[in-house]
N, C-alpha and C positions, 0 to 999 in steps of 0.2 A: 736374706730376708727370712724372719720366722713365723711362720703360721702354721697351723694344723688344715687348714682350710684351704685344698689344694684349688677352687676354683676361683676364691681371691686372690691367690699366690700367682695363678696363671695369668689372671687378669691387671692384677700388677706388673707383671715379668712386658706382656707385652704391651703396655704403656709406655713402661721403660726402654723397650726396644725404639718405638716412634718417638718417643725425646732424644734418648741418645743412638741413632741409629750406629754408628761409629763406636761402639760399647759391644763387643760380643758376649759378655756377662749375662745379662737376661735371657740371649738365645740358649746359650749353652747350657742355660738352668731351667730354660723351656725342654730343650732335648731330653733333661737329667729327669724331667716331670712326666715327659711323656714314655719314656723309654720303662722306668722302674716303675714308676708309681702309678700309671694308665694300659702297661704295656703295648703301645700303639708304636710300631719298631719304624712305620712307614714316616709317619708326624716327627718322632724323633730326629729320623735322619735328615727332613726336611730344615729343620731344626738348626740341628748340628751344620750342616753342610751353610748356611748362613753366617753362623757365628763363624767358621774355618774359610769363610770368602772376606771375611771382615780381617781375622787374623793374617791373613795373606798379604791384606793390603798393606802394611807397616812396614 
């Protein structure tokens, strides 16, 4: 997804997360949002550690 507009960006991300819960794509580009571009290390990881519960599952 491209936007300049990180607070559409997020709010799209997780929309997408509740349609396709089973998709770690949105989290992990939640983590990638929060981590560089808000620097918030803690939301990141919450983030992250979803998408890699989802990747587990396969």
């Amino acid at each position: 997804m491209e936007t300049s507009n990180t607070t559409k960006k997020m709010d799209y991300l997780k929309k997408m997360s509740k349609i396709s819960p089973n998709d770690s794509y949105p989290l992990q580009q939640l983590a990638d949002i929060y981590s560089n571009e808000l620097g918030d290390v803690k939301q990141a990881k919450n983030y992250q550690d979803k998408a890699n519960k989802i990747n587990k599952s396969f």
